[in-house]
C-alpha positions as CSV (number, residue, x, y, z in Angstrom):
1,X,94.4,67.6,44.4
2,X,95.4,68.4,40.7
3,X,99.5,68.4,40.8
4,X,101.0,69.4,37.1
5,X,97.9,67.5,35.8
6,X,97.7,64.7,37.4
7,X,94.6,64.1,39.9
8,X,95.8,63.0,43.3
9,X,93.5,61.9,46.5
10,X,95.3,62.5,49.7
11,X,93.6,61.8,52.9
12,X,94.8,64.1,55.9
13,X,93.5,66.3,58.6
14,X,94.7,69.5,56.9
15,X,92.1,72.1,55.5
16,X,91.0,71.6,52.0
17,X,92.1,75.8,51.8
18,X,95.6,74.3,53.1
19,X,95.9,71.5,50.3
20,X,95.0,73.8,47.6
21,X,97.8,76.5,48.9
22,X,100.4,73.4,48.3
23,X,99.2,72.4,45.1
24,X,99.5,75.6,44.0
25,X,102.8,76.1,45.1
26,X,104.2,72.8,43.9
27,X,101.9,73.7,40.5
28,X,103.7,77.1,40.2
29,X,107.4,75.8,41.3
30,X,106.5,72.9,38.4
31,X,105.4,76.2,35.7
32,X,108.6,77.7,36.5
33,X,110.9,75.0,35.7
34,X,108.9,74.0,32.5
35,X,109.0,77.5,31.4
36,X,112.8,77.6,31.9
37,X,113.2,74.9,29.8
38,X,113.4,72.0,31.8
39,X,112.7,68.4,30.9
40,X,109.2,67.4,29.5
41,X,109.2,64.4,31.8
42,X,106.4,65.4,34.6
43,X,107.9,63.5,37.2
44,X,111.3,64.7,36.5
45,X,109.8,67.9,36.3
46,X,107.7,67.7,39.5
47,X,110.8,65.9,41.4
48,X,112.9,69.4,40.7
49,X,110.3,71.2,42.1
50,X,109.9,69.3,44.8
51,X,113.6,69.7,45.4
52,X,113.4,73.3,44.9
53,X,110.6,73.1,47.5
54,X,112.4,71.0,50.0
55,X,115.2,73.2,50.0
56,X,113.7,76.5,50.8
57,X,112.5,74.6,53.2
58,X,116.0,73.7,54.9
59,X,116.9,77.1,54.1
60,X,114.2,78.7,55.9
61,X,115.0,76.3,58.9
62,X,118.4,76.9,58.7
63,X,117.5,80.6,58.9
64,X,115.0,80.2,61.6
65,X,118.4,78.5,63.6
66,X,120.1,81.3,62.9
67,X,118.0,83.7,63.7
68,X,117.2,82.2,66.8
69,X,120.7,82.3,68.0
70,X,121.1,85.8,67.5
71,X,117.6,86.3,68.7
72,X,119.5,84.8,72.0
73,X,122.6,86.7,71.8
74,X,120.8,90.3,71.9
75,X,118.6,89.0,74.8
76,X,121.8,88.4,76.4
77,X,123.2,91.7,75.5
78,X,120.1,93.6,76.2
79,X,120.4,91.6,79.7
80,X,123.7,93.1,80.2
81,X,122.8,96.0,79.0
82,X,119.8,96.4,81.3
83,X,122.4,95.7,84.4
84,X,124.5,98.5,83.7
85,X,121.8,101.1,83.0
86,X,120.8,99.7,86.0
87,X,124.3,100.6,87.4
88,X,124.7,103.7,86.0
89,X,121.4,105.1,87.3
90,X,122.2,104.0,90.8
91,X,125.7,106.0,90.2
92,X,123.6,109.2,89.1
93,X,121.9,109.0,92.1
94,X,124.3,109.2,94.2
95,X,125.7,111.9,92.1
96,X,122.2,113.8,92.4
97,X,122.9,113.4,96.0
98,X,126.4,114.4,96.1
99,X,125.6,117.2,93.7
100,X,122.6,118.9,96.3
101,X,124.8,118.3,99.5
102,X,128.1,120.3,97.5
103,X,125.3,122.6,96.7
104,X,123.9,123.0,100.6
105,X,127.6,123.2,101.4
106,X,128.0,125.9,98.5
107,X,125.4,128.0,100.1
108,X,126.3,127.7,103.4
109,X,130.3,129.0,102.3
110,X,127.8,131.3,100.7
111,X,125.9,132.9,104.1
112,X,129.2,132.6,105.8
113,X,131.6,134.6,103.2
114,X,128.7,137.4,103.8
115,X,128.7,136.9,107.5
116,X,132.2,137.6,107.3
117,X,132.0,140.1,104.7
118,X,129.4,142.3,107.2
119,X,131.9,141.9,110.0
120,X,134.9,142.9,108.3
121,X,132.8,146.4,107.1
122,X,131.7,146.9,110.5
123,X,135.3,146.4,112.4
124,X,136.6,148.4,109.4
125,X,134.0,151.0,110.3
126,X,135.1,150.5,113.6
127,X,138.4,150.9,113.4
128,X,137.9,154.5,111.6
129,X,135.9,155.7,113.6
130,X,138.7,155.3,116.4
131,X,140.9,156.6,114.5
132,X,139.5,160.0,113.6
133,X,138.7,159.7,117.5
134,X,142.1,159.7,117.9
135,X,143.1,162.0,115.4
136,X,141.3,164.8,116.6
């Protein structure tokens, strides 16, 4: 590995590809600093940029914790959630239900209004038909 210069063996079980994506990150982190005008001490320089390094790397575990948490709390919500839609469908269908009987009922008030109707015509028709009996 070739780190702001300096050749560096390191023995690990990592891909050479991997390696090469962190010396190029800690090579890039150690362009930016010297380019900003930091010191022109190499370590110092590659010690800030290791720092710089290590914290985005609490920072992005910090927000990993975070977002983990909330990750969490909308399962939970989406949980409760879930229950009552779950509630609320069971309460429509027993409105559905209550809804076709009222409208069974509605049609049997229905048939019997013009059962009722039909006999009222045919007593009233009756009941003139008596009368200009009786009249004349």
């Amino acid at each position: 590995m070739n780190i702001a210069g300096y050749g560096l063996i390191v023995q690990t079980e990592r891909s050479a590809a991997h390696m090469e994506r962190l010396a190029e990150t800690l090579n890039e982190r150690v362009r930016e600093i010297q380019k900003s005008g930091g010191t022109a001490n190499y370590l110092n320089v590659v010690m800030l940029a290791a720092m710089e390094l290590a914290d985005d790397v609490l920072t992005t575990g910090d927000r990993i914790v975070q977002t983990r948490k909330e990750n969490r709390e909308l399962e939970a919500r989406a949980g409760r959630f879930e229950e009552e839609a779950g509630r609320l469908r069971e309460r429509l269908a027993g409105m559905n239900n209550e809804l076709t009987s009222l409208r069974s009922e509605v049609e049997a008030l229905r048939k019997e209004r013009e059962g009722l109707s039909e006999r009222v015509d045919r007593r009233s028709r009756d009941l003139l038909a008596v009368l200009e009996n009786a009249l004349k």
